[in-house]
N, C-alpha and C positions, 0 to 999 in steps of 0.2 A: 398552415393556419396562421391567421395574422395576428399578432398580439396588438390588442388594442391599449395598456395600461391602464393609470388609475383613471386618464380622463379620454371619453373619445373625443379627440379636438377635431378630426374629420368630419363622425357626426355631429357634433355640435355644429362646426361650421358650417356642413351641409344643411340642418333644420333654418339656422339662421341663417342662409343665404336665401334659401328656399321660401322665407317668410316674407325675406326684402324685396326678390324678386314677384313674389304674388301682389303685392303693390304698388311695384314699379311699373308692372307692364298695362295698369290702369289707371295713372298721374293724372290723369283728367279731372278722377274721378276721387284720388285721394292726395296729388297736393295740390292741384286747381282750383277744386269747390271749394275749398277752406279760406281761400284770400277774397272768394264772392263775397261769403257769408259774413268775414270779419272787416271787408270793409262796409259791407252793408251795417253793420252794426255800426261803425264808426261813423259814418254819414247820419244815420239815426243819431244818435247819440250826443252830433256834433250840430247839425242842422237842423234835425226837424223838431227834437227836444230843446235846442238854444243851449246849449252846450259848451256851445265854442267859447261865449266872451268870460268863462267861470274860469275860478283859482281854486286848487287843492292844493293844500302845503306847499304851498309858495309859488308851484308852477301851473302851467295851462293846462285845464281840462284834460286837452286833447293828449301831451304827454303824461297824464297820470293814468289816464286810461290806457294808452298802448302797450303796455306792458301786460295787463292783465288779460286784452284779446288776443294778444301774441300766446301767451299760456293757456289760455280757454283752447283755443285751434293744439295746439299741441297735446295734451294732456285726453280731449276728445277725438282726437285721431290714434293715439296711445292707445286708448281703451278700445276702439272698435276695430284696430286690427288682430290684435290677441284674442276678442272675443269670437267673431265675427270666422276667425280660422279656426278656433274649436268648434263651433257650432254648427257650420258650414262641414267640416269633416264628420262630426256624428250624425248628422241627418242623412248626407249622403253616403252614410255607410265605411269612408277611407280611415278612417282615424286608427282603423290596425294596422296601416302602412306606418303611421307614426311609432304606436307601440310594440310593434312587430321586434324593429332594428335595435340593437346591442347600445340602445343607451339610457342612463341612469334616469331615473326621476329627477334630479337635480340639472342634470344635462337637458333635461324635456323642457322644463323651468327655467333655465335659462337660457335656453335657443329661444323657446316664442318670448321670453319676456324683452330678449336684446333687439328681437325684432322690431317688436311693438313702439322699443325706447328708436331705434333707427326711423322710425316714420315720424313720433309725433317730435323728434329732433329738425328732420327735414320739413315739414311743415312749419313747424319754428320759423325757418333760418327763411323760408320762401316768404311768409305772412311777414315775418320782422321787415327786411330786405322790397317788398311793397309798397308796405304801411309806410317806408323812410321818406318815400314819395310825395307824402303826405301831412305827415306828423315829425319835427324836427329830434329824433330819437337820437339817446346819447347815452354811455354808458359810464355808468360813474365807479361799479365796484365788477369787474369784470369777473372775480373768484364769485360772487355770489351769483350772477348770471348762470355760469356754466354747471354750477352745484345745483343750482333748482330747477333748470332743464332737464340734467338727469335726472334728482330726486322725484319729481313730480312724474316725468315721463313713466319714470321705473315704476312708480303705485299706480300710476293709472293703466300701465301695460297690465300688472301682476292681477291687479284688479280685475281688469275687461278678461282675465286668463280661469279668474276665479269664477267668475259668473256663466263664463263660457263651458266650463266642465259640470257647474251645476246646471245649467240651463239642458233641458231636453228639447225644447223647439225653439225657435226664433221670439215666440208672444216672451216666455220666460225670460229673454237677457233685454227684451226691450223695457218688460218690469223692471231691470235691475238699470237701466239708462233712466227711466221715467223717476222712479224712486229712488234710488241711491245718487245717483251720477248728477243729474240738471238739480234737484235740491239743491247738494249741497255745494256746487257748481254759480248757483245766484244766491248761497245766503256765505260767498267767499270774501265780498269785497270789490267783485272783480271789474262792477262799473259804477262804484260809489266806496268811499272810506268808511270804514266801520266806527271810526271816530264821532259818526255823526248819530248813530244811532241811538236809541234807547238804553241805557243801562243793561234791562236783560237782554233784549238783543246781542246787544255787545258782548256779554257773557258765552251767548249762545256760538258769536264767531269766534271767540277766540276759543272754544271746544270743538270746532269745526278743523280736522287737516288740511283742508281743501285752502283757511283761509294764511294759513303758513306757507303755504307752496306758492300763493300768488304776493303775497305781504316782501316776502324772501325775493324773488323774483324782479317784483316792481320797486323794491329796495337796489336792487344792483344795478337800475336803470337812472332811478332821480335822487338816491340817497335819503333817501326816508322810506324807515317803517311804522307802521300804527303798530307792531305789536313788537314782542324780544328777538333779536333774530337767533341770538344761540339757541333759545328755546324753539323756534323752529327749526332748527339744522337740527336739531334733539329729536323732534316732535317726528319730520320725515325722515329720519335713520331709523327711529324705533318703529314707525308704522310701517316701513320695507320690510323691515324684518320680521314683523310677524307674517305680513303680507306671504312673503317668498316661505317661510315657515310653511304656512297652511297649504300654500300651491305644493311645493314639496310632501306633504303629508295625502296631499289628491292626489295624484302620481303615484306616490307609492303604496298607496291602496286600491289606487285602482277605482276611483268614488266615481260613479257614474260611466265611468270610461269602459268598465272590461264586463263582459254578460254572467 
């Protein structure tokens, strides 16, 4: 008999390679499309809205914006790998191969959510490493860079993980992309300063996580933020953790998952 201990780091490793590999062996299709899509937005954005000869806090357009289509592509591939693998295994019946094997609810929770975070990192680094081609990007606080690609990857992983177990068919998690995700995804900041907006509005983003996660991010690139950054680094610690909380509490009850 093999003693597994407190943690099984085989299967863990096992579910998280498992996750990385269900990805990788269609890059076409998950880090490919996402450098279409964001530079299409950035040619939009840059050309055909006149874009380009504008200043936001001091610098170009074009660098205030790169940072936040670099974390839109990430944070959206976060979520629709975690999701899209729960979903995908309950419809087609395998998801007791997952719950089957000797590991912990916590272990389940964090294999798909490291997964999740390993894609929309690598989409990251592929869209960044693009866009440079383009957009003279430059990184001014490298600690806050690294902290909000995980922070953000890990909520939108744990997230797309969340909707994926409550979700029974495909229409379900696309509700929870339509309504939860793209919302609060364009009321973030992500291709305009919240500075500009109306009072309540403004109220409205900075009650929004989605817009600390890009605020934080596009801070570590041009060195301004519109909003606190401690109280974002605050804002995404305490929202992981409930996040990873409730994923943990679906798992170990079994919510939707066991007949």
């Amino acid at each position: 008999m093999r003693r597994i201990g407190a943690v099984n780091w085989l299967g863990l490793w096992t579910l998280y390679y498992r996750e990385v590999r269900r990805f990788g062996k269609v890059y076409t299709q998950t880090l490919m499309a996402p450098v279409v899509t964001t530079l299409l937005y950035l040619a939009i954005f840059l050309l055909a809205l006149g874009g380009g000869g504008q200043a936001v806090a001091g610098i170009s357009f074009a660098e205030f914006l790169a940072p936040g289509l670099i974390m839109m592509a990430m944070v959206q591939n976060a979520f629709a790998n975690t999701s899209s693998s729960i979903v995908i295994a309950k419809v087609q019946g395998n998801i007791v191969d997952v719950l089957m094997p000797p590991l912990s609810p916590a272990e389940l929770a964090l294999g798909y959510a490291l997964g999740g975070v390993t894609r929309g990192v690598c989409v990251g680094l592929v869209v960044g490493l693009t866009m440079w081609a383009f957009v003279p990007i430059r990184i001014v606080h490298p600690g806050l860079v690294l902290f909000h690609a995980f922070a953000a990857s890990l909520m939108l992983s744990v997230l797309g993980l969340i909707g994926g177990i409550w979700s029974e068919k495909f229409d379900h998690i696309a509700a929870v992309t339509n309504f939860v995700v793209t919302p609060l995804s364009f009321l973030s900041g992500t291709f305009y300063s919240v500075e500009r907006l109306p009072p309540a509005w403004h109220i409205v983003a900075h009650a929004n996580p989605f817009f600390y996660m890009i605020d934080g991010f596009r801070c570590g690139f041009i060195g301004h933020a519109d909003g606190s950054v401690p109280v974002g680094v605050a804002v995404l610690t305490l929202t992981n953790a409930a996040l990873l909380w409730l994923c943990y509490r679906m798992f170990a009850t079994g919510y939707r998952l066991k007949a």
